[in-house]
N, C-alpha and C positions, 0 to 999 in steps of 0.2 A: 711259333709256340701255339697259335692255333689249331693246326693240323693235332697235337701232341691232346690238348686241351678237349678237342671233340672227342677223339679217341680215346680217352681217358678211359672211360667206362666201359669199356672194352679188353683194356689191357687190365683194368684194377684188379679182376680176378686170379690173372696169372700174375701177381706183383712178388710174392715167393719164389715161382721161378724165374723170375725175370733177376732180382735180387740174387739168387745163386748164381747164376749164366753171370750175374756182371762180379761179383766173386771171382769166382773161375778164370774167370777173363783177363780180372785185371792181376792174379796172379800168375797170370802168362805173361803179362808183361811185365811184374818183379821179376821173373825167373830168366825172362829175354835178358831183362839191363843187368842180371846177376851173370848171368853168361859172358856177358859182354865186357863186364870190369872182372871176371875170371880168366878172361881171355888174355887180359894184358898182363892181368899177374902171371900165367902161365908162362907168356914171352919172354919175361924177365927171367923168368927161371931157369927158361932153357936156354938163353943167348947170355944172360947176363951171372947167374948163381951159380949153373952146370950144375944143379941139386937134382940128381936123379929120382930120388925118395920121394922126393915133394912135387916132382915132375906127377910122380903114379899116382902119389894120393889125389891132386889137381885134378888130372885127368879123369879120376876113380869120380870123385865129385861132379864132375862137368856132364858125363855121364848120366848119373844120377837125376841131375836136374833136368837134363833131354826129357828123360822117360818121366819125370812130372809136369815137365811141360806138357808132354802128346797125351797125357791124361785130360790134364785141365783142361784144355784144346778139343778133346773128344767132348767132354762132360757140357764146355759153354757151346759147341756148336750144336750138339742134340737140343740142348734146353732151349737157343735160341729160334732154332728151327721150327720146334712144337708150338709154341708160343706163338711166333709170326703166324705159322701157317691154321692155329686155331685160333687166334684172334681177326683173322682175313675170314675166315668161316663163318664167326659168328657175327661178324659185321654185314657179310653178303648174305646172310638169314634175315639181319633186320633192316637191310635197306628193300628187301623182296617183299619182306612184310609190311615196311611202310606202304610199299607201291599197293599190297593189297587192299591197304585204307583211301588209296586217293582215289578221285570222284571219276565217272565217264570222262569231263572234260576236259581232266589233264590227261587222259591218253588221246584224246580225241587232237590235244595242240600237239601231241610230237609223235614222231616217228619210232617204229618198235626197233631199228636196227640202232637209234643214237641210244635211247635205253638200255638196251644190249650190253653197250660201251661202257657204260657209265657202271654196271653191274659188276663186268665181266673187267675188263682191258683199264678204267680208270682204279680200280677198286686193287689190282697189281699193282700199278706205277705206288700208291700211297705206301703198300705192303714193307715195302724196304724199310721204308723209311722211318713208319711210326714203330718196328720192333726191332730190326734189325741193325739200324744206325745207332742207338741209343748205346746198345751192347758194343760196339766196335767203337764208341765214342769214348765210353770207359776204357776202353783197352791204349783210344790211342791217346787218353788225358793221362793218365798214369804214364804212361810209359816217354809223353812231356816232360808230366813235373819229376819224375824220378830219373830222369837225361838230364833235365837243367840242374837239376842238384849236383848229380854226378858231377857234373862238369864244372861249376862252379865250384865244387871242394877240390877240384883236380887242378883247376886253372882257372881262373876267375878272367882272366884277358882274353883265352881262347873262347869261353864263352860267349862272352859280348862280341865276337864277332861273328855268329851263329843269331843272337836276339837281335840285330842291326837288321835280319832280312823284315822281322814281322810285321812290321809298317806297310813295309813293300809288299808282302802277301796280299794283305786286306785289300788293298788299293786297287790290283788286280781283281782280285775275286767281284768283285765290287762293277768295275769293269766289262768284265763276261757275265756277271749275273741277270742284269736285265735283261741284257737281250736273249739269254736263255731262256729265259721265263715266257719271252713273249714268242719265241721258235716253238718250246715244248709244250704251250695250250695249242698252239694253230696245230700242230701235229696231230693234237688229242681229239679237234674238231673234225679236221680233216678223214681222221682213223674212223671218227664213230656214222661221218656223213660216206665212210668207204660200206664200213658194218650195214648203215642203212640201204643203200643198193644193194648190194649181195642179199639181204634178207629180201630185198621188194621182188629182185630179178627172179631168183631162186622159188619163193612161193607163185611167183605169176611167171612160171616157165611156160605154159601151156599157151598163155597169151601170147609172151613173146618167139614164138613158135610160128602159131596162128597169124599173126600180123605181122612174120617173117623180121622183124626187131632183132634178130642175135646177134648181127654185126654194129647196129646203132648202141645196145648196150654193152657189147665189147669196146665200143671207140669211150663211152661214157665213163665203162670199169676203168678203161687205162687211162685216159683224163683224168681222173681221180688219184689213182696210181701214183704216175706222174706227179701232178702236184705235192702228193703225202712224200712223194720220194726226194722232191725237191730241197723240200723243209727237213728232213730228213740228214739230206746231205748239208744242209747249210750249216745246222745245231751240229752235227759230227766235225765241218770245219772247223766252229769254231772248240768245240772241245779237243781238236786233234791237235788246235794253239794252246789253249788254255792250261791241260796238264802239261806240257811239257816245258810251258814258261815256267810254271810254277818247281817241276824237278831242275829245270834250269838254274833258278837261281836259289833254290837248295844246294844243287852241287856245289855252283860255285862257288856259296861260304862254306861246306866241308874244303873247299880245292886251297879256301883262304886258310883255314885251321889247318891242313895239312903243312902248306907253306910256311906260316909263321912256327908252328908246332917243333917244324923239320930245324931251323933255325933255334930252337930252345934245346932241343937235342945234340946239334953238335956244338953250345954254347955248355952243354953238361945241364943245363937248366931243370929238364923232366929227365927221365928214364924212357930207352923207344918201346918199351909193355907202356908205359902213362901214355905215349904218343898213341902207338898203335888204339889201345880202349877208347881213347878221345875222340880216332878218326871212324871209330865202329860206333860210338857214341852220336856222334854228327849227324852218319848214315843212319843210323835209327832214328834220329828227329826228323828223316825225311818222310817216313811213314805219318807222322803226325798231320805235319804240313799240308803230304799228300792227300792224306782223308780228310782234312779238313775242307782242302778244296770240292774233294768230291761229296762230301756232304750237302756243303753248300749248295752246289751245283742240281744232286737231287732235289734240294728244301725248292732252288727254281722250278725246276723240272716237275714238281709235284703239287706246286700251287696252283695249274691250271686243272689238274685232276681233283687237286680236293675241293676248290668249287664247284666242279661239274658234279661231284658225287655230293655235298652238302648241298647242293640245289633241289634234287632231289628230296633230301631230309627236310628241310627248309619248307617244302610247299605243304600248304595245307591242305585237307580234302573240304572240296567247295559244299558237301552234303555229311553232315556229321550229325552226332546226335545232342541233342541241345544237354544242360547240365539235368534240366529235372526232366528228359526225357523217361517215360517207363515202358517194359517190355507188354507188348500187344498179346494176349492168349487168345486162345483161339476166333480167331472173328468169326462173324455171321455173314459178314463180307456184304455193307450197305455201304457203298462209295457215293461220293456226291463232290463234284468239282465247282468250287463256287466264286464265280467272277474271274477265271483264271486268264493271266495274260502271262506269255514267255517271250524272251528272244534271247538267242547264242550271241547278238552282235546288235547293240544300243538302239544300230542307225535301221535293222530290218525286225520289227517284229513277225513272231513264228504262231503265234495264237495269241489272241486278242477275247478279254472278256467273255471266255468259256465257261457256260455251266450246265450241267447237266446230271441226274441221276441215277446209280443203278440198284437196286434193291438185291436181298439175298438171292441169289439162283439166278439172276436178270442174266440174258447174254445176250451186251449192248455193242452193236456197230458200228464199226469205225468206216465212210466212206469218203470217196473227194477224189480232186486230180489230183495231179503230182503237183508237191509242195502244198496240199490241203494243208499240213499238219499232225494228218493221222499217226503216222511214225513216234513224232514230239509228243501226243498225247498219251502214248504206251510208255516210253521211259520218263513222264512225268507220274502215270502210276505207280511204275517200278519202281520210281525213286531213284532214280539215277540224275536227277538233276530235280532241284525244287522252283516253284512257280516265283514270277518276278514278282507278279502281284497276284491277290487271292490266296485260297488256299483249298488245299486237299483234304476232307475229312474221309474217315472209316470208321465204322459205327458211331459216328459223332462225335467222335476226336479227331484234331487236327494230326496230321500225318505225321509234320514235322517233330511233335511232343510223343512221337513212338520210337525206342531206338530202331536200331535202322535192322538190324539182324532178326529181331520179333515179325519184323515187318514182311522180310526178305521168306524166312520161313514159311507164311501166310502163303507165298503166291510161287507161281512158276511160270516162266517165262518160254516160250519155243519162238524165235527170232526167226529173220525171214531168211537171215544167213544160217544155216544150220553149220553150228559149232561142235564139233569133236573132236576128243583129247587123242593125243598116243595110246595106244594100252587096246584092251579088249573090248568088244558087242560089251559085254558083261559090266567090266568098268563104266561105260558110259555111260550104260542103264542104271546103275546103282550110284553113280553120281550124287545124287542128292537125296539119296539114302543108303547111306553106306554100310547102316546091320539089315537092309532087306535078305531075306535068305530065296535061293533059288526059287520057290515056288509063287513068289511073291513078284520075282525078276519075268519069271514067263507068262504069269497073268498080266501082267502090264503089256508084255510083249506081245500077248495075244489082244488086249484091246487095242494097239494101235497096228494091228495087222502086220507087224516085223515079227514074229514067231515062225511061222513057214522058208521065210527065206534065210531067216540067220538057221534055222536045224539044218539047210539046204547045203552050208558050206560043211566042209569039211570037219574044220574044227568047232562049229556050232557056236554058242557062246563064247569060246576061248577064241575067234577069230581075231585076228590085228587088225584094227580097222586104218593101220594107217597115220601117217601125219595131217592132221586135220579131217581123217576121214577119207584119203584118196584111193582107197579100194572099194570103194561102197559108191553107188551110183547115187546119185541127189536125191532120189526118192528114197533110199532103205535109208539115207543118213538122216534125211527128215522123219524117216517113223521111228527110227531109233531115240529121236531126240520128242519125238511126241511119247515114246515109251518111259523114257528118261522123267518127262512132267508128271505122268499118270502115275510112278512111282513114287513121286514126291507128297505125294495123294494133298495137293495145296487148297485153301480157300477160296480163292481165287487164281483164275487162270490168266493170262496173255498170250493171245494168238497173231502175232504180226507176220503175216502173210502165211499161215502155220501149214498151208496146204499148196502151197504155190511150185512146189516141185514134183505133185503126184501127176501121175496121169488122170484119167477121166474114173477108169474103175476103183484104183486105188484109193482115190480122190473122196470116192463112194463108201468106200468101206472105213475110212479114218473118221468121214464124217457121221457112219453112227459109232463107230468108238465114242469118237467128242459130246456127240449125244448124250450118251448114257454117264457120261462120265462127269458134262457139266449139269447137271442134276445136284439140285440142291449146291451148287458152286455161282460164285458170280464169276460171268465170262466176259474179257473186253476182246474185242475182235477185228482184224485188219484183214481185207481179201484181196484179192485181186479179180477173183469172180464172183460176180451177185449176186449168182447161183446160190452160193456159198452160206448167204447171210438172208437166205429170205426166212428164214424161220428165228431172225433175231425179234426180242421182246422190243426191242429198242435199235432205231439203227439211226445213228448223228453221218448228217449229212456236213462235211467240213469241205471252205473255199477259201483259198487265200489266209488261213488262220480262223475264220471264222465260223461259226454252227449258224447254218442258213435253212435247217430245215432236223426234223426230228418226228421219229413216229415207226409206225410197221409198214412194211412194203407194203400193204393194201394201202394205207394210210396214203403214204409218200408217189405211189404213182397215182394217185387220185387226185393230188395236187400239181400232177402235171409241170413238176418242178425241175430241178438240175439232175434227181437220182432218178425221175421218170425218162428225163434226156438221157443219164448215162445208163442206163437200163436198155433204156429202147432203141438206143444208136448205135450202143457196142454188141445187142444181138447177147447178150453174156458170154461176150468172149470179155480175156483181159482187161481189166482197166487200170491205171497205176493205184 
């Protein structure tokens, strides 16, 4: 009743059609058991009356009701179909939009291929059952209580030996159900840790190429394989018992009402049309039986997917907007981090007691070794995760008291992984302005020096860049995504390693794009050459989480400190 219960809101809007579908439905099953007690009247007629006239009218009638049945049959299968498959629709629209709301750190704990699952493959298993069961539920509950009636005004003895199985049903059902349940989640896990390797393998082909891996993740794929195949067969054993006990001992109380039935018959007791309908009668409560079981069997089978899919719904996004948050208009872009300490994990912190300021227009440096921090310092601007302790102001409000999307607006981000969608040069660039008009699209494109080689291709603008960008070399994908920012035309900027895949000239020419364009903008800044950052207003020297040093290059090598060692040792090549 839970699964029904979540759902609710989903189904509530189609509850009209849902209502006609079970209509329809269930007078296919009056017109089944009108068949079926027509059928024995007809037997009589012909073996027992020899009434010709009544034979054709019967007939004329039996007819008749076919051809209303394969209506109603047509009408509840359409309606239930539309139903199911637009309430599965609008479900998989708002479990994708939850995901939009949750924070960095619940994708950062799980894997994109188990999410996949949970979307795609768990989001099916549910589908039957929350639209399609219900309708087949009414069909096979009528077409129960209108058998047991039947048959209790027909024979009240032959019935009760028909209602002797139901005890025995349950008991069974009962029996095979748990261990169902606990086959059909391990399946569901098993499937989505399948979905995650195929996603990992698939997008890191190139690696596993390189590092000559294709047979170590063949043996992996089929390990997995195997095991999903296992569990697989095990839940198939036991349903290949399950139903068939179940019509087992169905039949064999039709095989009992046949036998005692047969003996009422040549005792004169019934008429063999009252036998015959009785034993058609029987056989249609095997349908009941039968779906009952297999309902059941789903409700198992489908409790390990609707966990996996309300866990999702379930979780909360770790960075929301508080009740009396308000929208941020346009800032001036004064940052100031004050006393800020984070960590991902209790036992290590990531930055310890950080503060520092940037003024409108300032563009402040981010330098250090690998694991400084610098990274953590950028999406605690971005807001992608908020500080343990301290807090973030922007023109002198706390971050946290801005909603998140005023916030998001303000700034733009170029990561050190250059991210790109499917779809065009064109699309990507207008990303995060989606009424830019072409002219608007190519001046961007020409500050960040991607105008020459995207006219260069064929299709220009309208080029495919690809899944994630794999037509486009590391360097056109990162100017494309510096073009992508300059359109956004943001207050503040984030540059996490925003240069790390140009060459040396390229390198040159992006950086007076960024030039002219952080002007009058506050810029935070991550490089990997110090080159890079010597013309920063402010450049924070970060170690182990901490700020051990702040100032301008003239400043900072005149202290002869950690940024005059990483300066003067790495020669301004790379540093992490």
């Amino acid at each position: 009743m839970v699964i029904f219960k979540r759902f609710l809101p989903f189904v509530r809007p189609h509850v009209p059609r849902l209502l006609l579908a079970g209509l329809l439905v269930a007078g296919v099953a009056v017109i089944n058991l009108s068949l079926v007690r027509l059928a024995g009247t007809l037997w009589d007629v012909i073996t027992v009356q020899h009434d010709a006239d009544k034979m054709t009218r019967s007939i004329g009638l039996f007819l008749g009701l076919v051809i209303l049945q394969g209506l109603c049959s047509m009408g509840h299968s359409y309606l239930t179909a539309w139903v199911s498959q637009t309430v599965v629709a609008d479900f998989r629209k708002h479990l994708f939009g939850h995901l939009q709301k949750l924070t960095v750190s619940f994708f950062a704990r799980r894997r994109t291929g188990e999410l996949l699952s949970r979307v795609m493959s768990d989001v099916t298993v549910i589908q039957s059952l929350v639209t399609e069961a219900p309708i087949d539920g009414v069909k096979q509950f009528v077409t129960f209580v209108g058998g047991i009636t039947f048959l209790l005004l027909m024979n009240w003895r032959l019935c009760l030996l028909i209602l002797i199985l139901l005890p025995l049903l349950v008991v069974v059902s009962k029996m095979f159900g748990r261990r169902l349940k606990s086959l059909s989640t391990s399946i569901q896990d098993h499937t989505a840790a399948l979905s995650t390797l195929t996603e990992e393998v698939i997008s890191g082909i190139r690696i596993v190429k390189s590092f000559v891996q294709a047979q170590r993740e063949q043996t992996r794929f089929a390990d997995q394989i195997e095991q999903t195949l296992n569990l697989t067969l095990r839940r198939a054993g036991i349903m290949a018992i399950f139903i068939p006990v179940i019509s087992l001992l169905t039949f064999s109380s039709a095989t009992a009402v046949l036998w005692y039935g047969g003996r009422q018959v040549i005792d004169g007791v019934v008429t063999p049309g009252d036998l015959f309908a009785f034993v058609l009668f029987a056989g249609i409560l095997i349908g009941p039986f039968s779906s009952a079981a297999k309902i059941f069997t789903q409700i198992k089978e489908t409790q390990g997917a609707t966990q996996r899919v309300f866990e999702i719904l379930d979780a909360k996004p770790d960075i929301d907007d508080r009740p009396n948050a308000q929208p941020l208009q346009t800032a001036a872009g004064h940052v100031r981090m004050e006393d800020v300490s984070f960590t991902y994990d209790a036992r290590q912190p990531v930055l310890s007691h950080l503060s520092f300021e940037a003024k409108p227009g300032e563009l402040v440096a981010f330098v250090g070794p690998t694991g400084a921090g610098k990274t953590t310092a950028i999406n605690l601007l971005h807001r992608f995760y908020d500080p343990t302790e301290g807090r973030l102001t922007v023109d002198g409000r706390d971050l946290r008291d801005v909603t998140l999307d005023s916030w998001y607006r303000q700034i733009a981000l170029v990561p050190q992984e250059t991210i790109l969608f499917g779809g065009t040069i064109l699309d990507n660039i207008r990303y995060g302005n989606r009424e830019a008009n072409e002219a608007a699209v190519i001046e961007a494109s020409q500050a960040a020096h991607a105008h020459d080689f995207i006219t260069g291709f064929p299709d220009g603008y309208q080029t495919v860049v690809g899944e994630k960008g794999v037509n486009l070399s590391g360097g056109q994908r990162q100017r494309i995504a510096i073009a992508r920012a300059i359109l956004k035309n943001p207050r503040i900027l984030l540059l996490d390693e925003a240069t790390s895949s140009l060459d040396t000239e390229s390198e040159r020419l992006v950086q007076e794009a960024l030039q002219r364009l952080m002007e009058g903008r506050t810029t935070f800044v991550v490089a990997h050459r110090l080159s890079t950052i010597q013309r920063a207003d402010r450049i924070l020297v970060l170690d182990k989480g901490q700020l051990v040093e702040e100032g301008t290059h003239a400043q900072l090598m005149a202290r002869n400190g950690l940024y005059h060692y990483l300066y003067t040792i790495r020669l301004n090549e790379p540093i992490a």
